[in-house]
C-alpha positions in Angstrom: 3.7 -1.9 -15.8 6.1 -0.3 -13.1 9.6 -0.6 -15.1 11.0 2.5 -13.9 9.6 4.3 -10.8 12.5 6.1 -10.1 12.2 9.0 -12.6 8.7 10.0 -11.6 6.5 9.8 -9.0 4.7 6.5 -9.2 1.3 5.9 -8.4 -1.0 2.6 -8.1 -5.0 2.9 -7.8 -6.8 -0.2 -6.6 -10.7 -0.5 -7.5 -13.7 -2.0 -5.3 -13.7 -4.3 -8.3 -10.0 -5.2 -7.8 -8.6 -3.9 -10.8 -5.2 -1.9 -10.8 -4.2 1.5 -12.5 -0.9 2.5 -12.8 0.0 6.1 -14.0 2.4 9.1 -13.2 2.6 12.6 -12.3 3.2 13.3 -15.7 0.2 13.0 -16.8 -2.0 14.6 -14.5 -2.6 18.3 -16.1 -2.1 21.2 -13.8 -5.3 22.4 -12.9 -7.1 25.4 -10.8 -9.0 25.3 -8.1 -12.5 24.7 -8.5 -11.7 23.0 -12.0 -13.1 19.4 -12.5 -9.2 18.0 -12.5 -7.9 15.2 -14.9 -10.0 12.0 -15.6 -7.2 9.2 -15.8 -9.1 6.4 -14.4 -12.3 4.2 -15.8 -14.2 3.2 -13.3 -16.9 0.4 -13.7 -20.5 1.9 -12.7 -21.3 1.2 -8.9 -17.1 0.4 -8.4 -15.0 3.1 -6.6 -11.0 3.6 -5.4 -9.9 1.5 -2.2 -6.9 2.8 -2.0 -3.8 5.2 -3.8 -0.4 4.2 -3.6 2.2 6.3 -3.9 5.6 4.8 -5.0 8.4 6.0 -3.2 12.1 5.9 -4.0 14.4 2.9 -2.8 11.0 1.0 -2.4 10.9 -2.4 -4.3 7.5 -3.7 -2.9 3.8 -2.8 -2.2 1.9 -4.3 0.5 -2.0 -4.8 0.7 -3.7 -5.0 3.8 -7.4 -5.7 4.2 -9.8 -4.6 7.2 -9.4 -7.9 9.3 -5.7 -7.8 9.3 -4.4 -9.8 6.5 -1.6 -8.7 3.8 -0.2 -9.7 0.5 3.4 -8.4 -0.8 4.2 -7.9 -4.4 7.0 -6.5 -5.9 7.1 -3.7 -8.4 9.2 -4.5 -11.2 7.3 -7.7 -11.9 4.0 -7.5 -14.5 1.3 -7.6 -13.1 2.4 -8.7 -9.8 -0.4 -6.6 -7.7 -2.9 -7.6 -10.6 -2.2 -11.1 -9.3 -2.1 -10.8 -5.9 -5.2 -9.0 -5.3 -7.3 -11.1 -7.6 -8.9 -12.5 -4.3 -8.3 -10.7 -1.5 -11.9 -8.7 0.0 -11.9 -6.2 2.1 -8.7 -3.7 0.8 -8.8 -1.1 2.9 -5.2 0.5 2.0 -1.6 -0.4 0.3 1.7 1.4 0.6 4.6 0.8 -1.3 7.9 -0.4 1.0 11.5 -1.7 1.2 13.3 -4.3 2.1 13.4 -3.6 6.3 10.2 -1.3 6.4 8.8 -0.8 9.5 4.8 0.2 9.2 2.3 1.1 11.7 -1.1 -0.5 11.9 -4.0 1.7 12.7 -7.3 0.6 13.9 -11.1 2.0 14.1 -11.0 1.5 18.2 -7.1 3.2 18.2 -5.2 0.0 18.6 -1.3 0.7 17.1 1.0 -2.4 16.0 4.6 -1.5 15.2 5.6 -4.1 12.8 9.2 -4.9 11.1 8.3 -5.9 8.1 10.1 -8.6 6.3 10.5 -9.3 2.8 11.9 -12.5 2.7 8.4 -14.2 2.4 7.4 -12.4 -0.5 7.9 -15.9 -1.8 4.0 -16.7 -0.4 2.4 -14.3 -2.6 -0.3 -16.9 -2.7 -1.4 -17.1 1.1 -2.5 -14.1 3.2 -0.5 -13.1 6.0 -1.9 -12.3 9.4 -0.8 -8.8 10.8 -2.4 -8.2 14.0 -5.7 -10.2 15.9 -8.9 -7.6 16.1 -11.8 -7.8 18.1 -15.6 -8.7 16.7 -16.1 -5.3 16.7 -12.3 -4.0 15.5 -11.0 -3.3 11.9 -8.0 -2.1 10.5 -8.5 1.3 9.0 -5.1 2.7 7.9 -1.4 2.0 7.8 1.4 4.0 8.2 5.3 3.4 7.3 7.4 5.2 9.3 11.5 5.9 9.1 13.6 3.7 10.9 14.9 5.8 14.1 18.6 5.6 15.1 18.5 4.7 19.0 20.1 6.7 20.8 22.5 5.5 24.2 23.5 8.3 26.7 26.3 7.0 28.3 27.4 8.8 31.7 31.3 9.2 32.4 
C-alpha cells in the first residue's frame, strides 16, 4: 500500500507478469560497488521489470502507458489501485507518477515528441484505456518524460 509517500522516497516496480511491488528507500541496504546489491523483489521465472516508478512529492497519481500509445491513471492513496488497473493492459513499456496539471512528454522509437497536458479529471475511467498519441505500423512509444511547467515569459517594449 502507498499511505504515506511523503516521508520517503516511494517506489513502484511493475512485472512482465503484471504484478506490482511497492517498497522504499529504506529498505534498500547501502552497498559497494561490485556487491550483488539488495534482493527486494520475487520475480516469477521467465518474468522481468517493465518499469520503476519513482514517487515524487505533491504527486497524487501514476500513469501507465503501453507501447502503442494507450494509458491508464490510478491514484496512489487508494489499495491496490495500480494492481487493478494493470490487470489487463499488454505492452507496459513505462509509468511515472504525476499531479494534478502534469505536463509529460511522449517519446517514440522513430523520435516523434508529443507534449501533452495531462488531465486528471478522467481518472474516473480507470476502466477504459486512453489514447495518447497515433503511431505508425512501424512506431512505438518507448519512454515518457514529465517535465516542469515553464512560466512564459512576455517582453514588452516601452
Amino acid at each position: 500500500n502507498v499511505k504515506k509517500i511523503r516521508k520517503n522516497e516511494m517506489f513502484v516496480t511493475i512485472t512482465s507478469n503484471n504484478k506490482v511491488s511497492y517498497f522504499n528507500e529504506n529498505m534498500i541496504k547501502q552497498s559497494k560497488e561490485s556487491t550483488k546489491g539488495t534482493k527486494l523483489l520475487k520475480i516469477a521465472t521467465a518474468h522481468y521489470i517493465l518499469t520503476t516508478i519513482v514517487i515524487e512529492e505533491n504527486d497524487t497519481h501514476v500513469i501507465i502507458i503501453t507501447k502503442d500509445g494507450f494509458c491508464k491513471y490510478a491514484q496512489l492513496n487508494v489499495n491496490k489501485s495500480i494492481d487493478n488497473i494493470i490487470k489487463n493492459m499488454n505492452n507496459i513499456v513505462v509509468g511515472k507518477s504525476i499531479c494534478e496539471k502534469s505536463i509529460i512528454l511522449l517519446i517514440t522509437t522513430t523520435g516523434i515528441i508529443k507534449k501533452i497536458d495531462v488531465d486528471i479529471k478522467i481518472k474516473k475511467r480507470n476502466i477504459k484505456s486512453i489514447k495518447l498519441i497515433n503511431l505508425e505500423a512501424n512506431d512505438s512509444l518507448c519512454t515518457i518524460k514529465k517535465i516542469k511547467q515553464s512560466k512564459l515569459l512576455i517582453l514588452v517594449s516601452i
